[in-house]
C-alpha positions in Angstrom: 3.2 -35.5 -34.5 5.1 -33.3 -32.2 4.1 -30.0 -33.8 0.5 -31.1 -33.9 1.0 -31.7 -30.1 2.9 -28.2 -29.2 0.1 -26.5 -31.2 -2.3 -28.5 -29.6 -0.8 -26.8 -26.4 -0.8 -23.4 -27.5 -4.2 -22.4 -26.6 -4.4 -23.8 -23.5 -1.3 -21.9 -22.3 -2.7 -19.1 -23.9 -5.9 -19.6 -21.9 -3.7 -19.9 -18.6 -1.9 -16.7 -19.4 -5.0 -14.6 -20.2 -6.7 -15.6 -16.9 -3.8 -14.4 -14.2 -4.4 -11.8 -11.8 -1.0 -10.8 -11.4 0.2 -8.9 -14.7 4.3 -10.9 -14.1 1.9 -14.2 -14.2 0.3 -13.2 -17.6 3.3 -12.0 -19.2 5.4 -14.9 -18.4 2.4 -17.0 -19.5 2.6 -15.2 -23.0 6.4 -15.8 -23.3 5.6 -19.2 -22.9 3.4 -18.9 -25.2 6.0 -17.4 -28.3 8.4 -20.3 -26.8 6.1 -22.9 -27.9 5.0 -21.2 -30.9 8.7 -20.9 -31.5 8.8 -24.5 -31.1 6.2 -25.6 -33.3 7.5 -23.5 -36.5 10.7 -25.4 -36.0 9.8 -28.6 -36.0 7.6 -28.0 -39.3 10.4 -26.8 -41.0 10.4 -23.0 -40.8 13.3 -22.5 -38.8 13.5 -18.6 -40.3 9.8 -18.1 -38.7 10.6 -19.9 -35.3 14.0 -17.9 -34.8 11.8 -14.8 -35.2 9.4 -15.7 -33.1 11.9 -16.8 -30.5 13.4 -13.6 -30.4 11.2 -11.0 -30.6 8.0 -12.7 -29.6 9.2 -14.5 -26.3 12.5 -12.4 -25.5 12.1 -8.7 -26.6 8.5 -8.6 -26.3 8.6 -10.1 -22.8 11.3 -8.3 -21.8 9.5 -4.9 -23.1 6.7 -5.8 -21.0 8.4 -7.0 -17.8 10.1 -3.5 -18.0 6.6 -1.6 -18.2 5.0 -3.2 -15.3 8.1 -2.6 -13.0 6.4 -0.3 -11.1 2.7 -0.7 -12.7 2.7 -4.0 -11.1 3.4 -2.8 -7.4 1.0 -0.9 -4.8 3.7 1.1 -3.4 3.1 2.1 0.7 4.2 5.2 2.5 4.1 5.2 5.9 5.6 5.9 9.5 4.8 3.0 12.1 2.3 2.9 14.6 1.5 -0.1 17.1 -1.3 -2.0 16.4 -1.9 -0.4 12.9 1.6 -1.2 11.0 4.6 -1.9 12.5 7.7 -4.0 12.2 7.7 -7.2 13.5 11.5 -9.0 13.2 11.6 -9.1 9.0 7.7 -9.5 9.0 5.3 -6.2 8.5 2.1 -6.4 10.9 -0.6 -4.6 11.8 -4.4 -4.4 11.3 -3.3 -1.4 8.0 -0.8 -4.0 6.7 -3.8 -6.5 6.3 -6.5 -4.0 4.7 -3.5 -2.9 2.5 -2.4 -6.8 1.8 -6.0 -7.8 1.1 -6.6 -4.5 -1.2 -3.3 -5.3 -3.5 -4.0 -9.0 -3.7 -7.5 -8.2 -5.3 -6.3 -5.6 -7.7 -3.5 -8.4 -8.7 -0.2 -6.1 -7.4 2.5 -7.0 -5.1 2.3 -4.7 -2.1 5.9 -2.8 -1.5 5.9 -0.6 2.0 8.2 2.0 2.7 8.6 3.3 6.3 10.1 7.0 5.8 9.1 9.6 8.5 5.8 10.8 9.1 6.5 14.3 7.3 7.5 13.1 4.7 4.5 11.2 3.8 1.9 13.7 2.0 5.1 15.2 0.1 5.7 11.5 -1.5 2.1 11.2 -2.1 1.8 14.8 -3.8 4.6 14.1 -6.3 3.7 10.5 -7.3 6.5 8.7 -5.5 3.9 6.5 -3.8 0.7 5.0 -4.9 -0.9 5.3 -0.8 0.1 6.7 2.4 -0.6 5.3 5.5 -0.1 4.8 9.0 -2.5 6.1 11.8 -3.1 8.8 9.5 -6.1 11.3 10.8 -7.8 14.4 8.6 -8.2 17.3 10.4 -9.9 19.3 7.3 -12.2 18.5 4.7 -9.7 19.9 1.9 -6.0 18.5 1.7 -4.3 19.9 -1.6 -3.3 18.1 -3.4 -4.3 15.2 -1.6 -7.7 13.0 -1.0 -8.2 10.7 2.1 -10.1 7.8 2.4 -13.4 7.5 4.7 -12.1 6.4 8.3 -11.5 3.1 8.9 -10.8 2.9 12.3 -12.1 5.6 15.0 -9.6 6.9 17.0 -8.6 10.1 19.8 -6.4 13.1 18.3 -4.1 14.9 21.3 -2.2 18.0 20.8 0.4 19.8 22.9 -0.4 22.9 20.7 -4.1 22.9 19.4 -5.3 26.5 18.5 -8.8 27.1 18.0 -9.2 23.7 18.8 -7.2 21.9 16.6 -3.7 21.6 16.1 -1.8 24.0 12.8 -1.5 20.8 10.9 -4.3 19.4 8.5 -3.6 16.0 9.1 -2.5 14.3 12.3 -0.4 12.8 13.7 2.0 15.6 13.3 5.6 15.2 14.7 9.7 15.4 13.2 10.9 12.0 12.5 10.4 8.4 12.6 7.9 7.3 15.8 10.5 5.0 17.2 12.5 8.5 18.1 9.5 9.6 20.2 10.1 6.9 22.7 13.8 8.5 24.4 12.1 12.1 23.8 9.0 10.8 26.1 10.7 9.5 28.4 12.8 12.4 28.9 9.9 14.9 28.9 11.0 16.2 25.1 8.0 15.0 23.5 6.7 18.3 23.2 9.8 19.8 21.4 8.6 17.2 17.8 5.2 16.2 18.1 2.5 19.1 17.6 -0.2 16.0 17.9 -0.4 12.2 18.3 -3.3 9.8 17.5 -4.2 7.3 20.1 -2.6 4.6 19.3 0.5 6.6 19.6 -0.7 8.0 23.0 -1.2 4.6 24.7 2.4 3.2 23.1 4.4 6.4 24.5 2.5 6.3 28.0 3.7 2.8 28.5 7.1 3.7 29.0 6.5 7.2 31.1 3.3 9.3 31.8 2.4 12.0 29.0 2.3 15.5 30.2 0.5 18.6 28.4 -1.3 17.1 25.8 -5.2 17.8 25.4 -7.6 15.6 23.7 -9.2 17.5 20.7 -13.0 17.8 20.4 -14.8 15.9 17.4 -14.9 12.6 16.1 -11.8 11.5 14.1 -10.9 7.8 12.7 -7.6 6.6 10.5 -7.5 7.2 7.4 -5.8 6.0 3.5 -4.1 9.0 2.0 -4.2 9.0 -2.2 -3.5 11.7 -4.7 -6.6 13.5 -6.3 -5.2 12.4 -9.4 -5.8 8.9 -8.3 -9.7 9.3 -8.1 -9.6 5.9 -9.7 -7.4 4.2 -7.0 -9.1 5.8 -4.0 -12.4 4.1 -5.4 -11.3 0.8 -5.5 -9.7 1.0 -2.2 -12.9 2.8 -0.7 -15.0 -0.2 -2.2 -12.6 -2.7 -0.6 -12.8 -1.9 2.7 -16.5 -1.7 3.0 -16.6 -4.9 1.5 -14.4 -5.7 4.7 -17.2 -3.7 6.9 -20.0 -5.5 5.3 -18.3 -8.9 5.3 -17.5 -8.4 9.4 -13.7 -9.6 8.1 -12.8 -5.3 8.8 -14.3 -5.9 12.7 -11.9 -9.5 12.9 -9.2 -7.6 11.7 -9.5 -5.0 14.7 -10.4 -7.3 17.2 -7.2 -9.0 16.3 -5.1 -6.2 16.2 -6.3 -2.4 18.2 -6.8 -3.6 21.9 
């Protein structure tokens, strides 16, 4: 009677496990799974079988599996902060990027994991597949970024440059500064800002200004809006992301978001 019922179970757990979005879900689902197979060889008196299947089917297998998703199963985030966009918050991660980002990883089934390194640092972790996207008030000044591919803009936005020559600053993306943003604030406020930022976004702009007026920057012609940053190699990733947030735009969720968060 009991192994009819544990078999009776085994394809409904292996229903459960086949229908999770997140790949940790499904594979713990499947090592329930062996553990109930496990279970049902034992009590009909194939102990040999059910060891075996205890073993390699629910421990090895799962751990095999658990080991290969480690970093398959995680959207991994690159990014210096920026107010409004993604920023610290206490132990909390906020920000109308952080949401997009949030809302993209939970429909592709991955657990979103942000780094905050400095904004140079970005494109290089990008480039060599240390991150899946980079973000962060992130602006395209060119149409070509070797090795790298940019998302369409998702937020329009001002670029300001102490330097700009032939109207635009040396830099292909933008903002361009040394450092983590949080170190901008003492430099502004003792007039420094100059000596690490070659150009700032907006968002960045009205932030510093708070604290002391801005001198020598110069607004740069054109129309510019924030960007995603992906590898080219990624064509696959950037497509999915690119799909998601227009089904943001067309939804009107994308012009919530902003309301919420860019004042």
């Amino acid at each position: 009677m009991a192994g009819h019922v544990l078999l009776a179970l085994v394809p409904i757990v292996a229903v459960v496990a086949l229908t999770q979005s997140r790949r940790l879900s499904a594979i713990i689902g499947m090592g329930l799974l062996s553990f109930l197979l496990a279970a049902a060889y034992l009590v009909m008196h194939a102990p040999d079988v059910a060891i075996t299947e205890a073993t390699i089917g629910a421990a090895l297998v799962t751990a095999i599996y658990v080991l290969a998703i480690r970093r398959t199963g995680r959207l991994t985030v690159v990014a210096d902060e920026v107010p409004g966009l993604l920023a610290r918050e206490g132990d909390r991660v906020v920000g109308l990027e952080y949401e997009i980002l949030r809302g993209f990883a939970n429909s592709q089934g991955l657990d979103l994991s942000i780094r905050f390194v400095p904004l140079r640092r970005v494109p290089w972790l990008i480039a060599h597949g240390e991150a899946d996207i980079g973000a962060g008030g992130i602006i395209p000044l060119t149409e070509s970024i070797d090795p790298l591919d940019a998302t369409p803009g998702h937020l329009d936005t001002g670029v300001y440059a102490f330097d700009a020559r032939d109207g635009r600053p040396t830099s292909e993306l933008a903002p361009d500064y040394d450092g983590y943003f949080s170190e901008l604030q003492s430099k502004a406020r003792n007039g420094l800002l100059s000596s690490s930022a070659t150009s700032l976004d907006l968002a960045r702009v009205l932030s510093l200004s708070r604290g002391a007026p801005l001198e020598g920057l110069d607004r740069l012609d054109g129309r510019h809006g924030y960007a995603f940053l992906v590898s080219k190699e990624r064509a696959d990733l950037k497509r999915e992301l690119v799909r998601y947030i227009e089904s943001l735009r067309h939804s009107g969720e994308l012009d919530r978001l902003v309301a919420r968060f860019v004042q």
